[in-house]
C-alpha positions as a LaTeX table, in Angstrom:
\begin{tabular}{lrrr}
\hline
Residue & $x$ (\AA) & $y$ (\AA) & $z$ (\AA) \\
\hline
Unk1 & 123.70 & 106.99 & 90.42 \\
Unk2 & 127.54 & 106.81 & 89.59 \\
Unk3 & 126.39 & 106.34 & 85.46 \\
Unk4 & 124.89 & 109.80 & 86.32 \\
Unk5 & 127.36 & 111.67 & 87.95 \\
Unk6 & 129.92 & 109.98 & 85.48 \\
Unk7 & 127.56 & 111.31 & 82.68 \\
Unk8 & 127.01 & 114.34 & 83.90 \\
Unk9 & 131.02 & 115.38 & 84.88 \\
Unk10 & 131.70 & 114.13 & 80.76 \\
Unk11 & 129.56 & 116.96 & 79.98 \\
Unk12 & 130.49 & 119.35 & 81.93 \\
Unk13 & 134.17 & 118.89 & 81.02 \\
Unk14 & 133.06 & 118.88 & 77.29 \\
Unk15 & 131.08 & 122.03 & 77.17 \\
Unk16 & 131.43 & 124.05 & 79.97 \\
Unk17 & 133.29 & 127.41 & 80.88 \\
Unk18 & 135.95 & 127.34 & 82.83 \\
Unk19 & 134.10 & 129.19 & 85.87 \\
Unk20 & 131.99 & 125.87 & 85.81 \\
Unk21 & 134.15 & 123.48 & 85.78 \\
Unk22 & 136.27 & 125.42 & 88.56 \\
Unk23 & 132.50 & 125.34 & 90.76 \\
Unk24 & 132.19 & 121.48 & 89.83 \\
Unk25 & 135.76 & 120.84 & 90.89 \\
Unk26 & 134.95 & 122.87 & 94.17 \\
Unk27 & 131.50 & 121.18 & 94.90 \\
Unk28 & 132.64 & 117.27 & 93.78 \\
Unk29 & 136.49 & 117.24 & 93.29 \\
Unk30 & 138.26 & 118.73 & 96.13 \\
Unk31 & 138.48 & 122.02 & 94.25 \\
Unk32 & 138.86 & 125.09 & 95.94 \\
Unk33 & 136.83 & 128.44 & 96.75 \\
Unk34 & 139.92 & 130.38 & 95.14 \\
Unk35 & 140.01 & 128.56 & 91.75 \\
Unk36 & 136.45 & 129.96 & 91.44 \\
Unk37 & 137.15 & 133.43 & 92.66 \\
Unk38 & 140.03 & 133.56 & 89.90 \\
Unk39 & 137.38 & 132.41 & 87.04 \\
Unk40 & 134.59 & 134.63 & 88.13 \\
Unk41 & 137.27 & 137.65 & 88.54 \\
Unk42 & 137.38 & 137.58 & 84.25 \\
Unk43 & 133.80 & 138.56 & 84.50 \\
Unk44 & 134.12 & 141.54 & 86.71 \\
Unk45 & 135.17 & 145.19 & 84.88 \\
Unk46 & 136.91 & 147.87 & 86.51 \\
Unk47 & 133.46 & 149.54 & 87.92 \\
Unk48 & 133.20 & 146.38 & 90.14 \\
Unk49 & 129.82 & 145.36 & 88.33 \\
Unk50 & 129.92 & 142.31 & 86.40 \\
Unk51 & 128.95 & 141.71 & 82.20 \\
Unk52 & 130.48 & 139.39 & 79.81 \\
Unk53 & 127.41 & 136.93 & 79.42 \\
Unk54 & 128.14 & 135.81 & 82.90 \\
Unk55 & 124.12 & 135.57 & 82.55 \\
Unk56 & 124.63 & 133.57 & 79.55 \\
Unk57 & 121.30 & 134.90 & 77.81 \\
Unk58 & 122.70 & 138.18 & 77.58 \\
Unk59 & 126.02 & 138.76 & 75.75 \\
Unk60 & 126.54 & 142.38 & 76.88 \\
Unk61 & 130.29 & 142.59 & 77.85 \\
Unk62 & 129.81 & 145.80 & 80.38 \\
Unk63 & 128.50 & 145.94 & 83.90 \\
Unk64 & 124.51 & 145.42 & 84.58 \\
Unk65 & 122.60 & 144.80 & 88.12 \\
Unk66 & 120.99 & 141.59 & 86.75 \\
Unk67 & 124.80 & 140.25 & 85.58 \\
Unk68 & 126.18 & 141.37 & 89.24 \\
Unk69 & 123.51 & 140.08 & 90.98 \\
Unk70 & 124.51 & 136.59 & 89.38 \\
Unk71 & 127.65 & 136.64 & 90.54 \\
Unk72 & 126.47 & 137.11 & 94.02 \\
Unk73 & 124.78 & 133.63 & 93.32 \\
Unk74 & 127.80 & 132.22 & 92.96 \\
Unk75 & 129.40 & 133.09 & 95.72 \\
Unk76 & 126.97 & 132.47 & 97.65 \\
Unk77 & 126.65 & 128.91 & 96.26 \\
Unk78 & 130.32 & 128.28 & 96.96 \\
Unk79 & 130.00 & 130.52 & 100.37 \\
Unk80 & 132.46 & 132.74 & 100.36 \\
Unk81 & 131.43 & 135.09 & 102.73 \\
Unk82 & 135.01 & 137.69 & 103.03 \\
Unk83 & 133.94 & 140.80 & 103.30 \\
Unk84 & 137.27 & 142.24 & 102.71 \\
Unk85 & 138.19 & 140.86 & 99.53 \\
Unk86 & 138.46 & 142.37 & 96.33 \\
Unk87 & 135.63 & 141.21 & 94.46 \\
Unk88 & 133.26 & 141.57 & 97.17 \\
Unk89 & 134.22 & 145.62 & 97.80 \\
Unk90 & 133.96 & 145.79 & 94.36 \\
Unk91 & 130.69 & 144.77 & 94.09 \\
Unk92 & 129.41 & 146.76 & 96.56 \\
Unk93 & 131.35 & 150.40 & 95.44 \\
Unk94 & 129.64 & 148.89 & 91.65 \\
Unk95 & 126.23 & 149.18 & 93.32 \\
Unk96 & 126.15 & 152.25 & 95.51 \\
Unk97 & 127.83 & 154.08 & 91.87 \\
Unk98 & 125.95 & 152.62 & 89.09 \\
Unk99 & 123.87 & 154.87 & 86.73 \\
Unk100 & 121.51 & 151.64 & 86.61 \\
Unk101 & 120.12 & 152.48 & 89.88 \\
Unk102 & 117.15 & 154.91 & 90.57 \\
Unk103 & 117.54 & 154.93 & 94.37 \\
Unk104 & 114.75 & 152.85 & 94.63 \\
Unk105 & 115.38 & 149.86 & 92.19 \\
Unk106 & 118.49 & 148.55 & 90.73 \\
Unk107 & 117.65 & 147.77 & 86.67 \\
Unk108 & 116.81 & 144.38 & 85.53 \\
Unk109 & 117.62 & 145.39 & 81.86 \\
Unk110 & 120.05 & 148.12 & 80.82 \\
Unk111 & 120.23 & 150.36 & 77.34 \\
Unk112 & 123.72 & 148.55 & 76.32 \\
Unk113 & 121.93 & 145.43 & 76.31 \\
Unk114 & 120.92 & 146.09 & 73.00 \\
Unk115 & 124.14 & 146.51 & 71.28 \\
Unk116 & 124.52 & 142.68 & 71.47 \\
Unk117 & 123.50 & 139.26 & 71.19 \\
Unk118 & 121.19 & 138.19 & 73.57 \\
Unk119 & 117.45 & 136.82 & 74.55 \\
Unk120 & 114.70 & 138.75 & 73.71 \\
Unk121 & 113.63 & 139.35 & 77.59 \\
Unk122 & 116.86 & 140.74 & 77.77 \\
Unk123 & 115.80 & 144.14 & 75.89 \\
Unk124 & 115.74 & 147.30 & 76.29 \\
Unk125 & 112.90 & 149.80 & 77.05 \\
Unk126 & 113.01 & 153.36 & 77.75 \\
Unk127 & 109.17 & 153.14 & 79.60 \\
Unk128 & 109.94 & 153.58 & 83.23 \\
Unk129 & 107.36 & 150.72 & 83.86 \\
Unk130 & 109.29 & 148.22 & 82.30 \\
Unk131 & 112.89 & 149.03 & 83.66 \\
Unk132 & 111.94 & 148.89 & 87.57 \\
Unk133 & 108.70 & 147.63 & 88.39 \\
Unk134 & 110.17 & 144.47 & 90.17 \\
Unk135 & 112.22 & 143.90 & 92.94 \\
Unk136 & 114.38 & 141.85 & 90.93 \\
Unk137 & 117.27 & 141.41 & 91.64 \\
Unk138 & 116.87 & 144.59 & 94.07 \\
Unk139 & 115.56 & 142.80 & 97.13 \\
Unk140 & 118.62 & 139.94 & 96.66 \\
Unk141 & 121.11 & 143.25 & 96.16 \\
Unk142 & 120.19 & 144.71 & 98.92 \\
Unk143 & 120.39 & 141.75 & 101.26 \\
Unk144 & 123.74 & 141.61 & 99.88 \\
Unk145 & 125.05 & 145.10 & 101.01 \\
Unk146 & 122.84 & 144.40 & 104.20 \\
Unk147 & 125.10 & 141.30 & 104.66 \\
Unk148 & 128.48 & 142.98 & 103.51 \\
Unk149 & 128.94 & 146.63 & 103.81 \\
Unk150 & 130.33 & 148.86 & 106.63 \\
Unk151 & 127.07 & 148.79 & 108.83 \\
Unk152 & 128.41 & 152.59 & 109.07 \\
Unk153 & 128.19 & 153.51 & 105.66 \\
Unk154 & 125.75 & 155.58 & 103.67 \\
Unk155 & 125.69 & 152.05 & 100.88 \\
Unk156 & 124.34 & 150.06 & 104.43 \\
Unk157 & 122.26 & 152.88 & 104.79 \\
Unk158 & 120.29 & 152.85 & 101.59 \\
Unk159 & 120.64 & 148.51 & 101.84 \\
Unk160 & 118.22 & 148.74 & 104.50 \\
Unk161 & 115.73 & 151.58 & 103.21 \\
Unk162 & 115.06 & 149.57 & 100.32 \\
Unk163 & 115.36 & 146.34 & 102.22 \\
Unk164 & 112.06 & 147.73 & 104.13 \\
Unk165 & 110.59 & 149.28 & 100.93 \\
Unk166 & 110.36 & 145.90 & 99.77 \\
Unk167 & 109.19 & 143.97 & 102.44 \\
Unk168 & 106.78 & 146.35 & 102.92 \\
Unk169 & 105.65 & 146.47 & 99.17 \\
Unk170 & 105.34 & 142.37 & 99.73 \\
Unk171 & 103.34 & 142.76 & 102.26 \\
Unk172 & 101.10 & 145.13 & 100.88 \\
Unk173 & 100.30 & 142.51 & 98.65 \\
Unk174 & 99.24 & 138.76 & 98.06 \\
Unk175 & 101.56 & 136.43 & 96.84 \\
Unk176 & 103.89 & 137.12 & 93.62 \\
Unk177 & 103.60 & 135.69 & 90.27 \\
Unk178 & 107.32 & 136.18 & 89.36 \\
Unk179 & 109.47 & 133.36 & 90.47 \\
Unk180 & 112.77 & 135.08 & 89.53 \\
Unk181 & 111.51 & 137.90 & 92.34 \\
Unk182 & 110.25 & 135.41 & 94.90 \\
Unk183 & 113.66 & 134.32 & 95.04 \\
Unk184 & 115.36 & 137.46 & 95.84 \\
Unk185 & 113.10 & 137.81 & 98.45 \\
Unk186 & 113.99 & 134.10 & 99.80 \\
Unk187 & 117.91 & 135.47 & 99.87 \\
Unk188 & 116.96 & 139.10 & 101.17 \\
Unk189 & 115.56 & 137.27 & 104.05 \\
Unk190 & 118.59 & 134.62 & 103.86 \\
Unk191 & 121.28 & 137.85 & 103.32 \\
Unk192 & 119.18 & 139.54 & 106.67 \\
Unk193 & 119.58 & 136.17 & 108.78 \\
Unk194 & 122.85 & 135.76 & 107.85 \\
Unk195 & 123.72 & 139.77 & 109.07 \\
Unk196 & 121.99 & 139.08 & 112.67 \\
Unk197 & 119.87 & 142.39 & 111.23 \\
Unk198 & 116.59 & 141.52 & 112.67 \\
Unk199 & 115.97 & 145.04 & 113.25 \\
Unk200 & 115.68 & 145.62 & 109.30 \\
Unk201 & 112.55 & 144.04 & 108.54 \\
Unk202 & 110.74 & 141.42 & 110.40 \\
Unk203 & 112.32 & 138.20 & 109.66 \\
Unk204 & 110.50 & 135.77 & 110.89 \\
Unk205 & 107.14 & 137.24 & 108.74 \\
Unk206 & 108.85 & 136.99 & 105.72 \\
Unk207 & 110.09 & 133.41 & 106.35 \\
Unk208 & 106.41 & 132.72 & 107.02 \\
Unk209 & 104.93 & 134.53 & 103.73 \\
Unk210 & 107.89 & 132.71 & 101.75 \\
Unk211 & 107.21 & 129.27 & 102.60 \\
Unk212 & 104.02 & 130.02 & 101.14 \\
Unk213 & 105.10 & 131.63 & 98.54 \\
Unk214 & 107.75 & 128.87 & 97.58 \\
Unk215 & 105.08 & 126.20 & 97.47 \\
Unk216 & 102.24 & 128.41 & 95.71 \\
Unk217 & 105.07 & 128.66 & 92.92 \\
Unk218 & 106.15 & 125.25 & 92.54 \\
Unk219 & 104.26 & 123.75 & 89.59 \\
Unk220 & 102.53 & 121.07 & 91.36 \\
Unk221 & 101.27 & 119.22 & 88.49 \\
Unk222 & 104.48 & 117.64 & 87.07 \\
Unk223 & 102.98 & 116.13 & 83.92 \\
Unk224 & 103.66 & 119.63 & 82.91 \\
Unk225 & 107.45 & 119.33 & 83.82 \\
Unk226 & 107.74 & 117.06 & 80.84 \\
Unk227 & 107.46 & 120.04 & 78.37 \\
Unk228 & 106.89 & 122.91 & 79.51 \\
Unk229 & 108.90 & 125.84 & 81.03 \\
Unk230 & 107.83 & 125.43 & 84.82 \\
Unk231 & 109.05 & 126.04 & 88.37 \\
Unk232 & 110.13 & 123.33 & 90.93 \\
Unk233 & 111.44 & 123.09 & 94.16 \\
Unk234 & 115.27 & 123.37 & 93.06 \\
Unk235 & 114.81 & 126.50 & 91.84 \\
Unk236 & 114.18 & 127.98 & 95.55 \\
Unk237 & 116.36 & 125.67 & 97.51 \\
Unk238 & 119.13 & 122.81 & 97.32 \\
Unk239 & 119.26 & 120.81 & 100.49 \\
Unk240 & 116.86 & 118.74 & 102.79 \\
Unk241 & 117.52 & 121.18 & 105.53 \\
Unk242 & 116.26 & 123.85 & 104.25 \\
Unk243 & 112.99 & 125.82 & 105.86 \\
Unk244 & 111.27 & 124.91 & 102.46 \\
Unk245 & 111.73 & 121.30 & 102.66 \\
Unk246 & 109.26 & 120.40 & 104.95 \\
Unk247 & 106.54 & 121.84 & 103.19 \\
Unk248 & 107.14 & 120.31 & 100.09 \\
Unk249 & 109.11 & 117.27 & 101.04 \\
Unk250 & 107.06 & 114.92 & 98.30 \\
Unk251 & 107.42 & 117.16 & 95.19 \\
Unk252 & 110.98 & 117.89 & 96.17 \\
Unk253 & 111.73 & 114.29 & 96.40 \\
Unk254 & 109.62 & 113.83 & 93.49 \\
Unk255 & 112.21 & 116.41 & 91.98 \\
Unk256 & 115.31 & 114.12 & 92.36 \\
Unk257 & 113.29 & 111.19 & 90.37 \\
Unk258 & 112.56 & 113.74 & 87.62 \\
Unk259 & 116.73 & 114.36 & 87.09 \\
Unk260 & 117.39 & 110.99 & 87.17 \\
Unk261 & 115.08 & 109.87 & 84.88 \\
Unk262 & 115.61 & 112.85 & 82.66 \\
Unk263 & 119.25 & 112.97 & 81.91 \\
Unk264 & 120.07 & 112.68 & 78.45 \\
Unk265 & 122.36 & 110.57 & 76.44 \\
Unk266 & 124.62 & 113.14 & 76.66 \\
Unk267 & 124.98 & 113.78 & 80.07 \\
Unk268 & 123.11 & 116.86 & 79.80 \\
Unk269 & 119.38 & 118.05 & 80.14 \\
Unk270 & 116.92 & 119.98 & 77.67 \\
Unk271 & 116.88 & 123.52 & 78.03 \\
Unk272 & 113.29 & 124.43 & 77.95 \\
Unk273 & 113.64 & 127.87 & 76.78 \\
Unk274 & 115.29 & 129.65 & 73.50 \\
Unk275 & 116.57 & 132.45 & 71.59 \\
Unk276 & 114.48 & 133.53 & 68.70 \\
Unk277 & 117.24 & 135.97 & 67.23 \\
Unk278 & 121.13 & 135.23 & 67.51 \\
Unk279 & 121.22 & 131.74 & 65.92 \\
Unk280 & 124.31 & 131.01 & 66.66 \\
Unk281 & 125.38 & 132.99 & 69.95 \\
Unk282 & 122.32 & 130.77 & 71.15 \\
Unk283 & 124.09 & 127.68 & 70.20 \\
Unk284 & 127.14 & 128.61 & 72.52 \\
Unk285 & 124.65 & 129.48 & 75.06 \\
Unk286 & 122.90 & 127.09 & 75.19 \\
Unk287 & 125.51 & 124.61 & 75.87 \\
Unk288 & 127.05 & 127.18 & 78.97 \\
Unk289 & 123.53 & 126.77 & 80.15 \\
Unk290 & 122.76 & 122.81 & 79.40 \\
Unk291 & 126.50 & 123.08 & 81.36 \\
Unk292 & 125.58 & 124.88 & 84.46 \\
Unk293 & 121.99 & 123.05 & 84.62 \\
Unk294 & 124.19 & 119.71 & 85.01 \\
Unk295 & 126.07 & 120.87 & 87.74 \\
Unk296 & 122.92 & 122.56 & 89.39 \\
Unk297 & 121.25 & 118.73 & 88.74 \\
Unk298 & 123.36 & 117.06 & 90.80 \\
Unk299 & 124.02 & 119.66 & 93.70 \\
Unk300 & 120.54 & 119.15 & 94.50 \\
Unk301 & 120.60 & 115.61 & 94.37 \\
Unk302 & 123.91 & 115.79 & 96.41 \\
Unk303 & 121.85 & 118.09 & 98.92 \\
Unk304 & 118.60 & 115.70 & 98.96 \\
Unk305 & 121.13 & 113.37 & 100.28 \\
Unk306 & 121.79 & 110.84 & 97.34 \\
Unk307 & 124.51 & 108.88 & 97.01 \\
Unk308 & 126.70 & 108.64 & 93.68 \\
Unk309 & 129.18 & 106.02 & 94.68 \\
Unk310 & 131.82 & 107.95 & 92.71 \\
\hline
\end{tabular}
């Protein structure tokens, strides 16, 4: 495991950004929540939203719901939960101002998006149906004001309205297809837990629906993990005490055999996804994301509990 972690660190200090190496030297160096806050700050503009490819597949530099909402990822995986600071209010004046919210969904894709490099999913339409017929990221943006704004405020307000207009539209349903929006249910749930607001939505139903959810999902036959674009448990959660674990204890496990075995010479793993325009933006990108997917790597086999005798 320490040829791993060795492997992996080389890479990272090789090809990441510096926000990266700042969350790598926070998670596995003694590196601290501030050093992050100060490299994810260069990412946020003046309207508190967040741009500058902090999604790497999208090289927009101005603010956009899907960008913010990947910030809040980050803090959350470092958790930093102060309330008062900066980049926090920011956020949350950024979301209750934004023209890329209808008052019912935040946009996944904005109109600027198209003035730069970036994937193709990251384009633009004008067809209501394809700007905000998911509840991603809204139901993760809304946990996130539930879990951070004045719980006097018209923001907290309008957090919980569309906190409820999603769990209900959940439930009016069966299970989702969409991954990327199971997950901002898991932290809309996570964000509601976390806010003791119980009176929101019902909690404990959601955690219920969700552990199906996570393991209806998870591609269960991992031949297909090999080469295909697929979903496993690391995508949904990062430690053996999680509420998802026990349900999917031997594919998670499973999971941490897959990394090991799949780490390239390089330190790095494939990226199983690409550009088709932007030649060499992709390039760049794809090395912020092989960069990021190290780090992600081994905080899940640090949270499964494995040793890397560093």
């Amino acid at each position: 495991m320490s040829d791993i972690y060795k492997k992996a660190r080389a890479f990272i200090y090789r090809n990441a950004r510096p926000l990266d190496i700042a969350r790598w030297q926070y998670h596995f160096e003694g590196g601290t929540k501030e050093a992050v806050l100060t490299a994810l700050d260069h990412y946020q503009n003046e309207d508190g939203g967040f741009g500058h490819a902090l999604e790497p597949d999208c090289w927009n530099p101005n603010s956009a719901p899907i960008q913010t909402w990947a910030a809040t990822e980050i803090l959350r995986e470092i958790d930093f939960t102060g309330s008062a600071h900066p980049i926090i209010q920011s956020i949350l004046r950024y979301l209750e101002n934004t023209e890329d919210f209808n008052s019912q969904y935040w946009y996944a894709n904005v109109k600027t998006n198209m003035d730069f490099p970036r994937a193709e999913w990251w384009g633009f339409s004008d067809d209501p149906k394809h700007r905000c017929n998911s509840y991603n990221p809204t139901a993760c943006l809304a946990g996130f004001i539930i879990r951070f704004a004045d719980s006097h405020s018209e923001l907290y307000k309008i957090g919980c309205r569309i906190a409820k207009e999603a769990f209900d539209f959940y439930f009016g349903q069966g299970l989702l297809d969409d991954m990327f929006c199971a997950l901002c249910y898991i932290r809309l749930m996570e964000y509601c837990e976390e806010a003791g607001a119980a009176g929101v939505i019902d909690i404990p139903s959601l955690k219920k629906k969700l552990r199906e959810q996570v393991e209806n999902s998870t591609t269960q036959n991992t031949v297909e993990w090999e080469t295909s674009y697929i979903c496993t448990p690391s995508f949904f959660f990062k430690t053996n005490d999680s509420v998802f674990y026990a349900d999917n204890k031997n594919i998670a496990d499973y999971e941490c055999e897959h990394i090991i075995k799949t780490q390239l010479a390089d330190g790095s793993w494939n990226i199983p996804w690409r550009w088709e325009k932007y030649p060499e933006e992709w390039a760049i990108a794809k090395n912020w994301w092989k960069a990021s997917g190290a780090l992600a790597n081994m905080l899940y086999l640090k949270g499964m509990g494995r040793s890397f005798n560093i």
